[in-house]
PAGUKOL-662450 format. One line per 2 residues: number of its first residue (from 0); their letters; for each residue x, y, z of C-alpha. Coordinates in Angstrom, 3 decimals. Layout:
<midos>
NUM) a) X/Y/Z ~ ...
</midos>
This chain:
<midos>
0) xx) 43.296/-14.147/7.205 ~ 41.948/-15.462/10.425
2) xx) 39.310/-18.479/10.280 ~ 36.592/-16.129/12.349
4) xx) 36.800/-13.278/9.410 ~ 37.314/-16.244/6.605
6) xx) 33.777/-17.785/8.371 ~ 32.233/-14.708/8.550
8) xx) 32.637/-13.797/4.721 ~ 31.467/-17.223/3.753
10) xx) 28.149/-16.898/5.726 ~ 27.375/-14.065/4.195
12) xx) 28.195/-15.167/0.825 ~ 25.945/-18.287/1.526
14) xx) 23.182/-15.911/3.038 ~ 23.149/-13.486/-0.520
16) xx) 23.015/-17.145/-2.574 ~ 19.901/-18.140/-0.546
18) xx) 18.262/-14.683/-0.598 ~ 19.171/-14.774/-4.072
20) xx) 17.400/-18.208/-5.168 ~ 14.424/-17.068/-2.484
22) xx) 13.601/-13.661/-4.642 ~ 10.735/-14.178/-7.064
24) xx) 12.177/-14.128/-10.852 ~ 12.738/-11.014/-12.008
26) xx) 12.324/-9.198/-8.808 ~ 15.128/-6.764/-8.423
28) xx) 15.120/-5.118/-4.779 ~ 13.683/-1.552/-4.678
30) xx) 15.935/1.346/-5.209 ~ 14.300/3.984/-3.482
32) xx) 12.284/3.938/-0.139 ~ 8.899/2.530/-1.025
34) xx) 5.298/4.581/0.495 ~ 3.164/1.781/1.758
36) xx) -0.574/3.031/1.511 ~ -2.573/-0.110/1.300
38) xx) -2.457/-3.499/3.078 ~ -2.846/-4.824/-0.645
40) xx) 0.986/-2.792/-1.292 ~ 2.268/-4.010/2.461
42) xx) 1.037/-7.605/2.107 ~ 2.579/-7.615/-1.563
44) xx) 5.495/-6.726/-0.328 ~ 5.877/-9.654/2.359
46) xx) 5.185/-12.148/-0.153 ~ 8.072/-10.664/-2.231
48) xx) 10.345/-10.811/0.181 ~ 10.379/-13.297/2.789
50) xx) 14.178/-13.204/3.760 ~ 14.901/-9.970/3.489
52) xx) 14.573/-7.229/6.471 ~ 11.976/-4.547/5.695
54) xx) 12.099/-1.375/7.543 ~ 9.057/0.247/7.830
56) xx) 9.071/4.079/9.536 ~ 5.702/4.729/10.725
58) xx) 4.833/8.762/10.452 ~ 2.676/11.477/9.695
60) xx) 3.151/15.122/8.241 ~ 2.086/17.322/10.668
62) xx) 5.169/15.284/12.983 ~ 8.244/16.953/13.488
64) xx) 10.599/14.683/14.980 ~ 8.527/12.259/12.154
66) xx) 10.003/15.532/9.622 ~ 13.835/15.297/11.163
68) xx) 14.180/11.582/10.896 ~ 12.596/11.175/7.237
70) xx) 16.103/12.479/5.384 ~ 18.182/10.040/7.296
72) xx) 16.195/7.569/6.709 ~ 16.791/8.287/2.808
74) xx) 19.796/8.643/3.223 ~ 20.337/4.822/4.921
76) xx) 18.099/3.669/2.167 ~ 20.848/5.006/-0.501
78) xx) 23.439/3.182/1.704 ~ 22.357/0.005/2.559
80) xx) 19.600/-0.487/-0.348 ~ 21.579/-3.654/-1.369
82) xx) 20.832/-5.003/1.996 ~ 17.334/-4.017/3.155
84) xx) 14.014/-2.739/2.087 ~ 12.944/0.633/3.343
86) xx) 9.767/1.322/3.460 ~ 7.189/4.183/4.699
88) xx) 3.429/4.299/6.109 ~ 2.053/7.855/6.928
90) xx) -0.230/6.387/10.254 ~ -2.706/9.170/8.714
92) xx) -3.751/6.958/5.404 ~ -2.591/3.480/6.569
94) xx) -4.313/3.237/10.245 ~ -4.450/-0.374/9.779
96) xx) -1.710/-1.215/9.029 ~ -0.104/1.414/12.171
98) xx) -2.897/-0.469/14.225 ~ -1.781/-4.313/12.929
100) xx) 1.458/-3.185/14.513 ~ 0.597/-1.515/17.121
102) xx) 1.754/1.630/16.791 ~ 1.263/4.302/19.738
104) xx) 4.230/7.072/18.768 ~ 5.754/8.417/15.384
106) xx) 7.848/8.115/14.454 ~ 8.423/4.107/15.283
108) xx) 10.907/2.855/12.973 ~ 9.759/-1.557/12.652
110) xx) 12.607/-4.063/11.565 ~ 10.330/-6.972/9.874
112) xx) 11.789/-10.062/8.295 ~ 8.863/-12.955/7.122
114) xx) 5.882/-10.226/8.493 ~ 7.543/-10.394/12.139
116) xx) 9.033/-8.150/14.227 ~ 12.550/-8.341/14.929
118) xx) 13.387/-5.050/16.694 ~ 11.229/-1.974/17.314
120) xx) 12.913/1.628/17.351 ~ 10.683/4.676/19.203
122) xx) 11.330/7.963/18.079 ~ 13.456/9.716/16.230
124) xx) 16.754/8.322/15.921 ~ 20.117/9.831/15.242
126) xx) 22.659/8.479/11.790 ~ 24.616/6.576/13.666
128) xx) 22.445/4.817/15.693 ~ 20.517/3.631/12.600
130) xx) 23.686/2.615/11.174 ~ 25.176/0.771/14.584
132) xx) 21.105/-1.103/14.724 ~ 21.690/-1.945/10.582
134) xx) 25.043/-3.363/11.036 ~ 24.316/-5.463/13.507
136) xx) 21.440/-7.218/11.039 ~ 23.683/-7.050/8.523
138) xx) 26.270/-9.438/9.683 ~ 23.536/-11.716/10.606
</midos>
């Protein structure tokens, strides 16, 4: 095995021990994607989680493309809910929070890790360039 792949399996065994020891006791990642409709739920959230990336899609009902993108974004969520939190907000019941962020088009797709942004998607996105964008913070 070469030292580059043999380095890369030991960060991210080190990574899972510290996310591991950083979760609060008892608090098992969610296994679905999570609706976000107060600041109270979002800000809970945060605190949970500090290490882990939390994707939020920003939408509303009456959006289409917001309509096309929701079932891949389930289905990522079934893949990768090891990895990542997935999260919703329907920009129609959570304003603020849509307006904390800065939100000016649905759907916008946030990658958060410690309540900051770390990438920023616009629009609706396609399976495999969710998966290519989730990979790369993966190996991180």
């Amino acid at each position: 095995m070469p030292d580059e792949e043999l380095e890369n399996i030991k960060k991210k065994m080190l990574k899972g021990l510290m996310e591991e020891f950083s979760r609060p006791k008892g608090a098992s990642l969610p296994n679905q994607v999570l609706d976000l409709n107060t600041m109270d739920e979002f800000r809970n959230l945060l605190q949970n989680y500090p290490q882990k990336v939390i994707i939020i899609d920003f939408w509303a009902t009456w959006c289409a493309p917001c309509r096309m993108f929701a079932p891949i974004f389930q289905k990522l969520q079934q893949e990768y809910r090891e990895d990542f939190i997935f999260a919703r907000v329907d920009v129609d019941q959570n304003n603020l929070l849509a307006n904390q962020y800065n939100i000016t088009a649905i759907p916008t797709t946030l990658f958060l890790k410690g309540g900051s942004v770390i990438y920023k998607l616009v629009g609706a996105s396609n399976y495999n360039k969710m998966k290519q964008i989730l990979e790369k913070f993966n190996s991180n």
